[in-house]
PDB file with one MODEL, atoms N, CA, C and O in Angstrom:
MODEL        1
ATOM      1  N   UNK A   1      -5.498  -6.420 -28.584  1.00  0.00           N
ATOM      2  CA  UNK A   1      -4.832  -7.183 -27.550  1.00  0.00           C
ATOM      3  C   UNK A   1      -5.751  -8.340 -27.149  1.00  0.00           C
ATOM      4  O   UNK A   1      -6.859  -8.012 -26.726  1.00  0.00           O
ATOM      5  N   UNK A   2      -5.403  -9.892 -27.232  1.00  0.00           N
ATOM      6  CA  UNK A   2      -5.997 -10.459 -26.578  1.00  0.00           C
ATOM      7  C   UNK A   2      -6.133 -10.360 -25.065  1.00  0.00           C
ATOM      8  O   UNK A   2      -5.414  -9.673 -24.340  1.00  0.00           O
ATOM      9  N   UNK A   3      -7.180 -11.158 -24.669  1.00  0.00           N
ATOM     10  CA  UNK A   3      -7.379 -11.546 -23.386  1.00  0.00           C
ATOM     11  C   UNK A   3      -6.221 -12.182 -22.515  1.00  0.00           C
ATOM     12  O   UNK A   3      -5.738 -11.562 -21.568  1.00  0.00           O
ATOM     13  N   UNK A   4      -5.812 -13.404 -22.866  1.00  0.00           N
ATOM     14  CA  UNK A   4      -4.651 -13.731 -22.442  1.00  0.00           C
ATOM     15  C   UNK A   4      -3.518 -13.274 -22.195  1.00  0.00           C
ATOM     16  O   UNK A   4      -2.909 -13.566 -21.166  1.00  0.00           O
ATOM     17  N   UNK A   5      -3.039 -12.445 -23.152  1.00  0.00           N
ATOM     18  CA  UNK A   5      -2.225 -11.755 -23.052  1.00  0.00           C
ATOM     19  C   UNK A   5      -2.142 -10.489 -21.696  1.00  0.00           C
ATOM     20  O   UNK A   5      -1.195 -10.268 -20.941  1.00  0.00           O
ATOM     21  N   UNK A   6      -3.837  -9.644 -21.762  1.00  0.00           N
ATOM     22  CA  UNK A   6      -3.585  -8.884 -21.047  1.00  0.00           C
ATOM     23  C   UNK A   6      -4.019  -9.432 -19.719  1.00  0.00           C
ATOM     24  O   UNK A   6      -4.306  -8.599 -18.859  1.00  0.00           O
ATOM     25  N   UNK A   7      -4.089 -10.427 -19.486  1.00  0.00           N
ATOM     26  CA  UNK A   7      -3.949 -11.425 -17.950  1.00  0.00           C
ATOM     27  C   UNK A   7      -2.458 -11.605 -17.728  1.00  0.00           C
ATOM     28  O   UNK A   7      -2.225 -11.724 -16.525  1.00  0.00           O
ATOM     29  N   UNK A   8      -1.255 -11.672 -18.568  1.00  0.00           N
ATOM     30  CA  UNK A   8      -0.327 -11.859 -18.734  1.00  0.00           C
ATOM     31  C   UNK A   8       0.422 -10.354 -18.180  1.00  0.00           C
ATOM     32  O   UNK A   8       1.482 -10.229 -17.566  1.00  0.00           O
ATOM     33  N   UNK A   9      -0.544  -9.293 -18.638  1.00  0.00           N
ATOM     34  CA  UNK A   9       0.271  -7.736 -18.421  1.00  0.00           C
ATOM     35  C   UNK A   9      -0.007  -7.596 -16.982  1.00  0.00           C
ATOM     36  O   UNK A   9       0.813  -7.193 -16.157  1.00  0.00           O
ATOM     37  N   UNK A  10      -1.213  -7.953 -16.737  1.00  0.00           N
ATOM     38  CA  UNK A  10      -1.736  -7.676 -15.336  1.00  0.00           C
ATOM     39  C   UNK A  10      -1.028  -8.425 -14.079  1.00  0.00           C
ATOM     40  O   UNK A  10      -0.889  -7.996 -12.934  1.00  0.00           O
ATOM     41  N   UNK A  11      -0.619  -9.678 -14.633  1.00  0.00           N
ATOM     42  CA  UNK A  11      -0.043 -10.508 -13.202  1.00  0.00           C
ATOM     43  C   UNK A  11       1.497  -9.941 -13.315  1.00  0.00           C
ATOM     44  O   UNK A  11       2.050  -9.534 -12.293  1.00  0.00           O
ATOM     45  N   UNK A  12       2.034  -9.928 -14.321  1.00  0.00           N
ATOM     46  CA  UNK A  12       3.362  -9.187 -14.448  1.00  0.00           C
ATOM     47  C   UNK A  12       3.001  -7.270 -13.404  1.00  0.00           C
ATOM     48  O   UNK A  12       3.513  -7.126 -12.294  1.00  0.00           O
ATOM     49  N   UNK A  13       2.535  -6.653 -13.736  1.00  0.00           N
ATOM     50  CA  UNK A  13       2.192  -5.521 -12.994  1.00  0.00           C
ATOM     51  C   UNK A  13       2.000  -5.939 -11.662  1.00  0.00           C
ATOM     52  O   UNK A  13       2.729  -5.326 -10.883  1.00  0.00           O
ATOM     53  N   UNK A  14       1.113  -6.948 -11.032  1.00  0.00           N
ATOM     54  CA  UNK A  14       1.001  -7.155  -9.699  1.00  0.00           C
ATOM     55  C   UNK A  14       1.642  -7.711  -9.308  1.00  0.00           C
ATOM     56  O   UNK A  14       1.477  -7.822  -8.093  1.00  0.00           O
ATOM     57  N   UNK A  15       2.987  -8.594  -9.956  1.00  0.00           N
ATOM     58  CA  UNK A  15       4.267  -8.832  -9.061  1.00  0.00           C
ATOM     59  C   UNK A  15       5.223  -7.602  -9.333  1.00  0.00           C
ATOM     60  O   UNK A  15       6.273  -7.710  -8.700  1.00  0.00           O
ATOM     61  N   UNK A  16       5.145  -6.594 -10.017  1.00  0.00           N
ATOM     62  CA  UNK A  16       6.078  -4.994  -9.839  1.00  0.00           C
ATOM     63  C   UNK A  16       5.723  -4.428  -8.640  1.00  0.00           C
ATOM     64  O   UNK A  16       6.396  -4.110  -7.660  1.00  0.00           O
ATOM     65  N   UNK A  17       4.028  -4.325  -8.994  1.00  0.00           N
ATOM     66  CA  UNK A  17       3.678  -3.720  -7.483  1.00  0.00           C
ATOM     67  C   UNK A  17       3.988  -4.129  -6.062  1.00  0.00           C
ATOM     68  O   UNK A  17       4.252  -3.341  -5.154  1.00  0.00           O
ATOM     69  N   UNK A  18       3.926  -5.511  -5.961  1.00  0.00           N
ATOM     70  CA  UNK A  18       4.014  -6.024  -4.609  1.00  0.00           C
ATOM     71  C   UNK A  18       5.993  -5.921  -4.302  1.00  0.00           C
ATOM     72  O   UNK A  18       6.448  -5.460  -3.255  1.00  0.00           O
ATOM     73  N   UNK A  19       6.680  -6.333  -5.193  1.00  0.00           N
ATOM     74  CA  UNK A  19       7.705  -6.150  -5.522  1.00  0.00           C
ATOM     75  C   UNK A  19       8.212  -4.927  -5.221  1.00  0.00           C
ATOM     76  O   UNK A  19       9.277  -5.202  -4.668  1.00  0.00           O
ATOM     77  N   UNK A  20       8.092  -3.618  -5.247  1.00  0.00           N
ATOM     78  CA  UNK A  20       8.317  -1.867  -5.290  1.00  0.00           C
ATOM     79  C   UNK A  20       7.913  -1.730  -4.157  1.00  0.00           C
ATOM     80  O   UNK A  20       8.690  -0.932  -3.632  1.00  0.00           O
ATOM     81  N   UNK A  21       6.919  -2.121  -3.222  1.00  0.00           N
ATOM     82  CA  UNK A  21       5.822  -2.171  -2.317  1.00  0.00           C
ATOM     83  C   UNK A  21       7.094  -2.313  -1.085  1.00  0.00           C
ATOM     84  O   UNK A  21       7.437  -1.471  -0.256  1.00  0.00           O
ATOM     85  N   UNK A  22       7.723  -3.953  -1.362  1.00  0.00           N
ATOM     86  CA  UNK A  22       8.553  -4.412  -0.589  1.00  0.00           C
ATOM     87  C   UNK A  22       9.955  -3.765  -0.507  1.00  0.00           C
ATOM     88  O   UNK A  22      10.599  -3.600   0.529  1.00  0.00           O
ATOM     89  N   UNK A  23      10.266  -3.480  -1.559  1.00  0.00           N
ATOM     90  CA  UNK A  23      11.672  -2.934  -1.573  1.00  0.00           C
ATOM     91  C   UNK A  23      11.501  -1.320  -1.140  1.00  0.00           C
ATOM     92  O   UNK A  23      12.333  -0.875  -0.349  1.00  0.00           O
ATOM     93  N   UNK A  24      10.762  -0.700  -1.489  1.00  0.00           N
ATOM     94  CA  UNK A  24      10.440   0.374  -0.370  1.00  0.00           C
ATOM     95  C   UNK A  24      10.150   0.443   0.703  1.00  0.00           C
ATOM     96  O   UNK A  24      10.401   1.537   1.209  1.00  0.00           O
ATOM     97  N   UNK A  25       9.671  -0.328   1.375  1.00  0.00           N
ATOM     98  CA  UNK A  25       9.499  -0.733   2.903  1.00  0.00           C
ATOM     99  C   UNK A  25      10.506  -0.894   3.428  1.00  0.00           C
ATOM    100  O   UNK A  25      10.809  -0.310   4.469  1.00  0.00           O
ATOM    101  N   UNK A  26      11.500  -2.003   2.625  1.00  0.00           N
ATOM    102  CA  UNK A  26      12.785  -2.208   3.045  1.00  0.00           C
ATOM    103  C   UNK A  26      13.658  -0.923   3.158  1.00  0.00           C
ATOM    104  O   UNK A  26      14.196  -0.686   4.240  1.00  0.00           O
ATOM    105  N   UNK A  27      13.809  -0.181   2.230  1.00  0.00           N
ATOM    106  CA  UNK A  27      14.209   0.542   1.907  1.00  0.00           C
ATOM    107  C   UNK A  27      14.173   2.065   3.152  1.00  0.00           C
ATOM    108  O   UNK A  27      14.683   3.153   3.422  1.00  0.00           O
ATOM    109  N   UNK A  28      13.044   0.959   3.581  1.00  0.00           N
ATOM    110  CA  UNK A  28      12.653   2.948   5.005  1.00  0.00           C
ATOM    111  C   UNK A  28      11.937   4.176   4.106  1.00  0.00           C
ATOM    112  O   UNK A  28      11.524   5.217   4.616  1.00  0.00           O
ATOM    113  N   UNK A  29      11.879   3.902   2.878  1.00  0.00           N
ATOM    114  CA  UNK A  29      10.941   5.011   2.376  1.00  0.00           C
ATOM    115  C   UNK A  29       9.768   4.888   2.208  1.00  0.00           C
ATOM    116  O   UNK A  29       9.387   5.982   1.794  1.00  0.00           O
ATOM    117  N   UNK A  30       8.671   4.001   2.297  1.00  0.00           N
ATOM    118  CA  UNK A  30       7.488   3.739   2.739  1.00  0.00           C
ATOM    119  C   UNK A  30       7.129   2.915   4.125  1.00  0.00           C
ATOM    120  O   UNK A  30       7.738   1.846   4.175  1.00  0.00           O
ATOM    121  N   UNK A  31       6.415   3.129   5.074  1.00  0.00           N
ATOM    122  CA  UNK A  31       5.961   2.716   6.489  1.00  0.00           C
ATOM    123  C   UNK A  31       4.805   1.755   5.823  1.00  0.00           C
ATOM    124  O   UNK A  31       4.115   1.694   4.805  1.00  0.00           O
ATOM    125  N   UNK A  32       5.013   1.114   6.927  1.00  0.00           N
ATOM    126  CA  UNK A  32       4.013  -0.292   6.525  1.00  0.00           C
ATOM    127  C   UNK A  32       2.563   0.163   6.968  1.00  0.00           C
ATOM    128  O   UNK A  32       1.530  -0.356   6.547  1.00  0.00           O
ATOM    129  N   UNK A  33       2.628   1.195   7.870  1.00  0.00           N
ATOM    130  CA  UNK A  33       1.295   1.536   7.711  1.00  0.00           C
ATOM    131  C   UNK A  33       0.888   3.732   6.705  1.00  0.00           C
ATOM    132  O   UNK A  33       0.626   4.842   7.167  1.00  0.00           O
ATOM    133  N   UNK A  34       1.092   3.163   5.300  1.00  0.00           N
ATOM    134  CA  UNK A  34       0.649   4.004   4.425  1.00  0.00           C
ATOM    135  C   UNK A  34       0.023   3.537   3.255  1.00  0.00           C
ATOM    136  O   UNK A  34       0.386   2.586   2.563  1.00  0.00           O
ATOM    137  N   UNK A  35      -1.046   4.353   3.067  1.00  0.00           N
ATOM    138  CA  UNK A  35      -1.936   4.297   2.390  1.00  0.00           C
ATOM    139  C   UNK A  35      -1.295   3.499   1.235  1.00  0.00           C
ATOM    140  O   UNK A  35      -1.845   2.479   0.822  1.00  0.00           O
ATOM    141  N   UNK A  36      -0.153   3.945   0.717  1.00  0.00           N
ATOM    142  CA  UNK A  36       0.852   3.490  -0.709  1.00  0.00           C
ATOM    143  C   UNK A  36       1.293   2.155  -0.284  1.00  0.00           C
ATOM    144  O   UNK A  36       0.877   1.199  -0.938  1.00  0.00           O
ATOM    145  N   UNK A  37       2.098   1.941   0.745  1.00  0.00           N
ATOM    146  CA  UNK A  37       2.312   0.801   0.756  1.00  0.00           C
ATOM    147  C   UNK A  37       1.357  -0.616   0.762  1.00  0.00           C
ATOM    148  O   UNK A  37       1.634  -1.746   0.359  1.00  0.00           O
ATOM    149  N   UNK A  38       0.082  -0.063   1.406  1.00  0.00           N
ATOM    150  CA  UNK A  38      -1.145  -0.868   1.662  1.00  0.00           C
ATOM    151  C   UNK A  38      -1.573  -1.102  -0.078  1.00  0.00           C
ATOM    152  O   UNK A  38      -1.283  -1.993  -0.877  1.00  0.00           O
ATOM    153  N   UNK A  39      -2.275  -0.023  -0.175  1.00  0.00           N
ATOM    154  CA  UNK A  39      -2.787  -0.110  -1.421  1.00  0.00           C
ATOM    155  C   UNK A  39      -1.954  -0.091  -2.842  1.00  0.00           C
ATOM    156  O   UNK A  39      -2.452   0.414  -3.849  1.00  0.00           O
ATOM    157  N   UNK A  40      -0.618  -0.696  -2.837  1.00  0.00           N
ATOM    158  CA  UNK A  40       0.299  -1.492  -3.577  1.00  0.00           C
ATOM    159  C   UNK A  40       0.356  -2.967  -3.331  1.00  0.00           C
ATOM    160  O   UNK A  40       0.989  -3.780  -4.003  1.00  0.00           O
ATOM    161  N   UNK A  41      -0.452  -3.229  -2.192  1.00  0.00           N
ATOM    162  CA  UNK A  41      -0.226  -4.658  -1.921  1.00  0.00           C
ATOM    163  C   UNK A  41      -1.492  -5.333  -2.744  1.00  0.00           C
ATOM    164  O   UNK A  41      -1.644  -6.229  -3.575  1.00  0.00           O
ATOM    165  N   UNK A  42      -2.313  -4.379  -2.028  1.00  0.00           N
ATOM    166  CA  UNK A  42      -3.924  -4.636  -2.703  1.00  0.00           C
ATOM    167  C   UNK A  42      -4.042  -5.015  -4.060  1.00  0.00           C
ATOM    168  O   UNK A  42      -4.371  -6.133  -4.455  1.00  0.00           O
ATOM    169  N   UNK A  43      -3.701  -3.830  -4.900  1.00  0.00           N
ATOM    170  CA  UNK A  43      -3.446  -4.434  -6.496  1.00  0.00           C
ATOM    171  C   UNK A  43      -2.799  -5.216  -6.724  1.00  0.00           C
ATOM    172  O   UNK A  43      -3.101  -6.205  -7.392  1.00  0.00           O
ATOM    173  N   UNK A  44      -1.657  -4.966  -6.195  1.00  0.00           N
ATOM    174  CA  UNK A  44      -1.112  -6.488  -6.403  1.00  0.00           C
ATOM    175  C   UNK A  44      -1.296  -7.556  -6.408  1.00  0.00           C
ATOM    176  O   UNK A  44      -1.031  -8.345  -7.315  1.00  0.00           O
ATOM    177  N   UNK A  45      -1.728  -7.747  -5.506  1.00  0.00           N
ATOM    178  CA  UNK A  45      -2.869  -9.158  -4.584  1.00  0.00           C
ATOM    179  C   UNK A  45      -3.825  -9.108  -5.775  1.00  0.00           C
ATOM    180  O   UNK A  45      -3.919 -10.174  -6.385  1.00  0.00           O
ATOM    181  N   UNK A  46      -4.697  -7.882  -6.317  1.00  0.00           N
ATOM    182  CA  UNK A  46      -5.935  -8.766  -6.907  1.00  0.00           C
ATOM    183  C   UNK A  46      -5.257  -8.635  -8.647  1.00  0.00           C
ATOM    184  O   UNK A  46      -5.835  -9.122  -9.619  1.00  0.00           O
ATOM    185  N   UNK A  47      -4.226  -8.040  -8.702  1.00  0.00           N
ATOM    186  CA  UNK A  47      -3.831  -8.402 -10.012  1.00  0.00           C
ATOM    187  C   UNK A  47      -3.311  -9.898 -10.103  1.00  0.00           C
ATOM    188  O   UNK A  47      -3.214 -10.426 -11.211  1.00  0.00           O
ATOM    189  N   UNK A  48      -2.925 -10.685  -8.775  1.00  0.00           N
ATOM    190  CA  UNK A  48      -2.386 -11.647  -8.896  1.00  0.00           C
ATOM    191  C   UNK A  48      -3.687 -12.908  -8.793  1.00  0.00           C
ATOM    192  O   UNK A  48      -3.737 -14.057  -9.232  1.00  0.00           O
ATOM    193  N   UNK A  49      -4.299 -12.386  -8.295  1.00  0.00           N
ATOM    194  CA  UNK A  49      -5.605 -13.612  -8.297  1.00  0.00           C
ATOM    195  C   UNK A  49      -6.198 -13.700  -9.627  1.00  0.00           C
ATOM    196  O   UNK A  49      -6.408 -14.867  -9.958  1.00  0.00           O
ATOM    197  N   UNK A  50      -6.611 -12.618 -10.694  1.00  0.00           N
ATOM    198  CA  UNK A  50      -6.615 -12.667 -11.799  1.00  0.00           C
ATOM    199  C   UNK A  50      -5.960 -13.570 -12.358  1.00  0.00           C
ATOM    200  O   UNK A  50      -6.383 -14.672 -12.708  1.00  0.00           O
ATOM    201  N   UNK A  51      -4.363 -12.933 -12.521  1.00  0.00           N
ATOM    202  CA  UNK A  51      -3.421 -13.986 -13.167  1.00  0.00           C
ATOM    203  C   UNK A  51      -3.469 -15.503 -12.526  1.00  0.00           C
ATOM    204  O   UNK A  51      -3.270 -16.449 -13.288  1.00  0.00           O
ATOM    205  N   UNK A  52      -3.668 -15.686 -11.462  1.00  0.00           N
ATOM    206  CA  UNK A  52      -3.281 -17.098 -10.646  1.00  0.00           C
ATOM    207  C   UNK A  52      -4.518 -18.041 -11.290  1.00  0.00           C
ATOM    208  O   UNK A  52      -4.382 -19.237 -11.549  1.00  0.00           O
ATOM    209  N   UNK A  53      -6.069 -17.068 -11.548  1.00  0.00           N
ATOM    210  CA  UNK A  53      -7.162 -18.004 -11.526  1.00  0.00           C
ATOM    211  C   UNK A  53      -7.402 -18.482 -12.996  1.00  0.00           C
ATOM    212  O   UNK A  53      -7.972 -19.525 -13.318  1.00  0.00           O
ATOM    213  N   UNK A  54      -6.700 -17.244 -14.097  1.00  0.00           N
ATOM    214  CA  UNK A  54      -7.041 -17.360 -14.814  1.00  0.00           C
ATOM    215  C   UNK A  54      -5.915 -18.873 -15.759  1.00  0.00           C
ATOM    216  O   UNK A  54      -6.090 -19.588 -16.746  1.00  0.00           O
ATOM    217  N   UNK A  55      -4.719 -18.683 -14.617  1.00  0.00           N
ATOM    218  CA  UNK A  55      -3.582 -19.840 -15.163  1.00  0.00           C
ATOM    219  C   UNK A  55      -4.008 -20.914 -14.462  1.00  0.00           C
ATOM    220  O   UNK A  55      -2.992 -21.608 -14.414  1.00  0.00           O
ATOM    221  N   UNK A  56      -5.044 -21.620 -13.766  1.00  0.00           N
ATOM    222  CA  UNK A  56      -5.682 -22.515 -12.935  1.00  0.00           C
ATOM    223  C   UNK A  56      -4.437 -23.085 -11.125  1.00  0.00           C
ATOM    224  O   UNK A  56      -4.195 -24.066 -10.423  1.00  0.00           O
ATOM    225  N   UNK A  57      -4.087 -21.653 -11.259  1.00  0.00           N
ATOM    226  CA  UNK A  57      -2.813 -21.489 -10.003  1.00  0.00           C
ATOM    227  C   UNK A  57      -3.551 -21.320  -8.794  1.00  0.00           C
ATOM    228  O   UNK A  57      -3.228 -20.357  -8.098  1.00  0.00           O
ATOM    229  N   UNK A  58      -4.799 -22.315  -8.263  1.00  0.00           N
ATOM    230  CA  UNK A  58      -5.556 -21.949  -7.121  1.00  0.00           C
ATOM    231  C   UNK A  58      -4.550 -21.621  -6.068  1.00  0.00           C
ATOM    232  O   UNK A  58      -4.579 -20.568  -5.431  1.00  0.00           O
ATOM    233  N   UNK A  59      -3.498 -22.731  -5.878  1.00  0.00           N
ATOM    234  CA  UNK A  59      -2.869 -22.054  -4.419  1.00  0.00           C
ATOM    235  C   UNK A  59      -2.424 -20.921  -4.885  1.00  0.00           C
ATOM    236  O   UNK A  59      -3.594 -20.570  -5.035  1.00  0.00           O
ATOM    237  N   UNK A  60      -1.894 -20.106  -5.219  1.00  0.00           N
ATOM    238  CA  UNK A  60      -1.463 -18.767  -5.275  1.00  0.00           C
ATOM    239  C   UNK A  60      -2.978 -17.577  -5.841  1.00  0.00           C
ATOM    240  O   UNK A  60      -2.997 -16.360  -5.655  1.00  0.00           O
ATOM    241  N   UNK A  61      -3.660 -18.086  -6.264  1.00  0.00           N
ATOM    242  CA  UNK A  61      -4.987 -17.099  -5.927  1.00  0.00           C
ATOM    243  C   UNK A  61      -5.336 -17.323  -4.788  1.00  0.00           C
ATOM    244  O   UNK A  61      -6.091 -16.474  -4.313  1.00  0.00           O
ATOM    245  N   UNK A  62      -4.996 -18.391  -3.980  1.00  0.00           N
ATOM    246  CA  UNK A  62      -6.122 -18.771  -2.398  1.00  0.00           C
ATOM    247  C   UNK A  62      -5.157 -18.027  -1.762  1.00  0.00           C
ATOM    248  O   UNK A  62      -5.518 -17.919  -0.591  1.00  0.00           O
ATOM    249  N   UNK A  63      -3.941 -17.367  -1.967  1.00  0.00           N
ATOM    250  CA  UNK A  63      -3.155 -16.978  -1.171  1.00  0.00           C
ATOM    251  C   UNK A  63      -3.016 -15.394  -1.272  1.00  0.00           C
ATOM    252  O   UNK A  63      -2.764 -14.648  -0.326  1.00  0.00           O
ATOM    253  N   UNK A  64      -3.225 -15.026  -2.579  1.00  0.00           N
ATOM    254  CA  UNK A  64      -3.428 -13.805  -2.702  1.00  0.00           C
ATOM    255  C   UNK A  64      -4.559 -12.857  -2.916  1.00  0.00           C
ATOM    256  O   UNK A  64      -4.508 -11.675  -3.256  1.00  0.00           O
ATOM    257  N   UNK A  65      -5.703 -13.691  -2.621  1.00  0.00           N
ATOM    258  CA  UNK A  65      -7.085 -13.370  -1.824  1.00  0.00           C
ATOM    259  C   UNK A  65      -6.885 -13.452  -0.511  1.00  0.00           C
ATOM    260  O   UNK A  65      -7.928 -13.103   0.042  1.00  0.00           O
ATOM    261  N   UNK A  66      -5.990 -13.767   0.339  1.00  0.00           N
ATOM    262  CA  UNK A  66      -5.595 -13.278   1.832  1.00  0.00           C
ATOM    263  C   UNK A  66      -4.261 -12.263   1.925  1.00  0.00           C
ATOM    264  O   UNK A  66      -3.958 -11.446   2.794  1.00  0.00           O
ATOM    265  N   UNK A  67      -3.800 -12.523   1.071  1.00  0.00           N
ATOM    266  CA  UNK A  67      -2.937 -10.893   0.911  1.00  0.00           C
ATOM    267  C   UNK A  67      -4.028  -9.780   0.823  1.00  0.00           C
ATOM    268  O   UNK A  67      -3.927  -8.831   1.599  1.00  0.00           O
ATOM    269  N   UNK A  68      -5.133  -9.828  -0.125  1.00  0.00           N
ATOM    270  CA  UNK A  68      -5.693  -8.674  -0.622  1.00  0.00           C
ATOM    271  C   UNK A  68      -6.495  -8.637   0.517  1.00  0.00           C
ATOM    272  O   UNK A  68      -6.489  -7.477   0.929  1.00  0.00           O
ATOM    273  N   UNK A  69      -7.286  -9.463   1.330  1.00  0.00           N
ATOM    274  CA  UNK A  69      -8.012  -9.178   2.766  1.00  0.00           C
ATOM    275  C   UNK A  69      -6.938  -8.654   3.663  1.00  0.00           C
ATOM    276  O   UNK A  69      -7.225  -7.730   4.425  1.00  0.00           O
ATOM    277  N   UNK A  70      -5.790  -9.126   3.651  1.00  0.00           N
ATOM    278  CA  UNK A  70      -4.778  -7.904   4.674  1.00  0.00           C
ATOM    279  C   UNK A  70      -4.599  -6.818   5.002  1.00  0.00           C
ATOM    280  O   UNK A  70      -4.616  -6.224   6.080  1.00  0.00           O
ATOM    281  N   UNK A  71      -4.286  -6.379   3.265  1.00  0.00           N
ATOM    282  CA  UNK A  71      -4.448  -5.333   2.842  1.00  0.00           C
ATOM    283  C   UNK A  71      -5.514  -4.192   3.390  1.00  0.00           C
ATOM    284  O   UNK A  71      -5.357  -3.113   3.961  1.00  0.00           O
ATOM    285  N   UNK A  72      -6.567  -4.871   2.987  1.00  0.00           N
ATOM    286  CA  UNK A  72      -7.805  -4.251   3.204  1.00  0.00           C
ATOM    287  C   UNK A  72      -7.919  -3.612   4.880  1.00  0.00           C
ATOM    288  O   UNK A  72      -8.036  -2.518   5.431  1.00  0.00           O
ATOM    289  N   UNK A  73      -7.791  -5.175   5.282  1.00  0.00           N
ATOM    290  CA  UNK A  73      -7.518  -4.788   6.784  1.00  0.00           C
ATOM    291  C   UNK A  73      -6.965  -3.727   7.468  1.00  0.00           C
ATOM    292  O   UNK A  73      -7.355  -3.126   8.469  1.00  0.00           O
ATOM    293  N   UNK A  74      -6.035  -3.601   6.799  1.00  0.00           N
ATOM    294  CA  UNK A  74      -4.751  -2.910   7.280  1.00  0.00           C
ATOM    295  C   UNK A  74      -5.236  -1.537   6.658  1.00  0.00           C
ATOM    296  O   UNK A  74      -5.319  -0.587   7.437  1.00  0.00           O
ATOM    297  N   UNK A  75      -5.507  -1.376   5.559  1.00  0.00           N
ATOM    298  CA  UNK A  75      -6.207   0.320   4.897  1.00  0.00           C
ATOM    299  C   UNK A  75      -7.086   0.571   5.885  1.00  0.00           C
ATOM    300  O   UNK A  75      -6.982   1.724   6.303  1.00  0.00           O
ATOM    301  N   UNK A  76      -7.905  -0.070   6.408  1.00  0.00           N
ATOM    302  CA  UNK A  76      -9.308   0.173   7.299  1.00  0.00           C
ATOM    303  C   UNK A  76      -8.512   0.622   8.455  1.00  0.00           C
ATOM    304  O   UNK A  76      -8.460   1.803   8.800  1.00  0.00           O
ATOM    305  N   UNK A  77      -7.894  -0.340   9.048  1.00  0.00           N
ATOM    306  CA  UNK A  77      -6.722   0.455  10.392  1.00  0.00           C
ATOM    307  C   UNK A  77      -6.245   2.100  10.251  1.00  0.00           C
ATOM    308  O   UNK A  77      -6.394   3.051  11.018  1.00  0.00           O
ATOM    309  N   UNK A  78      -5.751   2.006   9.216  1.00  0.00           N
ATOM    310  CA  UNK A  78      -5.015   2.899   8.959  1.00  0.00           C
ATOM    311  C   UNK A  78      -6.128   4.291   8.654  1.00  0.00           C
ATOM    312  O   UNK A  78      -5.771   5.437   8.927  1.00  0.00           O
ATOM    313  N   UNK A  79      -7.304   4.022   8.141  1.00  0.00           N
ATOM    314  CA  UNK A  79      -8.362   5.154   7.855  1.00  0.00           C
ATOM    315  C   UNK A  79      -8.989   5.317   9.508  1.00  0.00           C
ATOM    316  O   UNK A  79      -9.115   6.400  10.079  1.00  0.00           O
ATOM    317  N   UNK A  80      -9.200   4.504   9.866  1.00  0.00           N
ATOM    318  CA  UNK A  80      -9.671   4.457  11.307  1.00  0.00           C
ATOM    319  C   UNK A  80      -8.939   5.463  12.169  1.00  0.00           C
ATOM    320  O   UNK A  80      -9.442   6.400  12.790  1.00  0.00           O
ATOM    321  N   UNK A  81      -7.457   5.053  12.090  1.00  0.00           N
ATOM    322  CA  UNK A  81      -6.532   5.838  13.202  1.00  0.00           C
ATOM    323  C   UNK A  81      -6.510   6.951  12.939  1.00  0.00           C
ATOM    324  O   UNK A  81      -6.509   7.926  13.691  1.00  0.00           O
ATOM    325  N   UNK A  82      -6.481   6.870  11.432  1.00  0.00           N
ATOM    326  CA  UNK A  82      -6.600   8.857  11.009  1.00  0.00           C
ATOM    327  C   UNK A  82      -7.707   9.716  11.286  1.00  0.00           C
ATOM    328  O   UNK A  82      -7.567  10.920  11.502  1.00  0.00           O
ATOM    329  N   UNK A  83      -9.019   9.008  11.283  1.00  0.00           N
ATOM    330  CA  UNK A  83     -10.212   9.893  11.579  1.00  0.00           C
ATOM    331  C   UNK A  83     -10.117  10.526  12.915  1.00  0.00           C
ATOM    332  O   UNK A  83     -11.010  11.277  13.308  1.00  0.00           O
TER     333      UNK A  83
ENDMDL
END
C-alpha cells in the first residue's frame, strides 16, 4: 500500500467517524458527554489533520486541530466528573 493512498483511507475513516459520532448524537443514542462520542470526534479530528496536511488543506487541518483540542477538552471533563 502506498503512502498516499493510506492518507486517503485514513481521512475517509475520520469523516465516518465524525460522521457516526454525529448521527448518533442525533439519533439520542450517544450523549455528548461519552467517552464514545468524544473519542470519535478525536480520531476523527486527527485522522482529518493528517489527511488535510498531507493534501496542503491548512484551513481544514487548522480547524480540525481545534476539533481535536475540544475533544480532548471535553474527555478531560468528562474523566474529571467521573472521578
Amino acid at each position: 500500500m502506498t503512502l498516499p493512498l493510506l492518507v486517503e483511507i485514513v481521512g475517509w475513516i475520520g469523516a465516518a467517524l465524525i460522521l457516526v459520532a454525529y448521527l448518533l448524537l442525533s439519533a439520542g443514542k450517544l450523549p455528548a458527554r461519552s467517552y464514545a462520542y468524544q473519542g470519535m470526534n478525536l480520531l476523527g479530528a486527527i485522522f482529518f489533520v493528517v489527511n488535510s496536511g498531507w493534501n496542503g488543506a491548512i484551513p481544514s487541518a487548522s480547524l480540525n486541530v481545534i476539533w481535536a483540542f475540544i475533544a480532548l477538552f471535553a474527555l478531560t471533563r468528562i474523566g474529571r466528573a467521573a472521578a
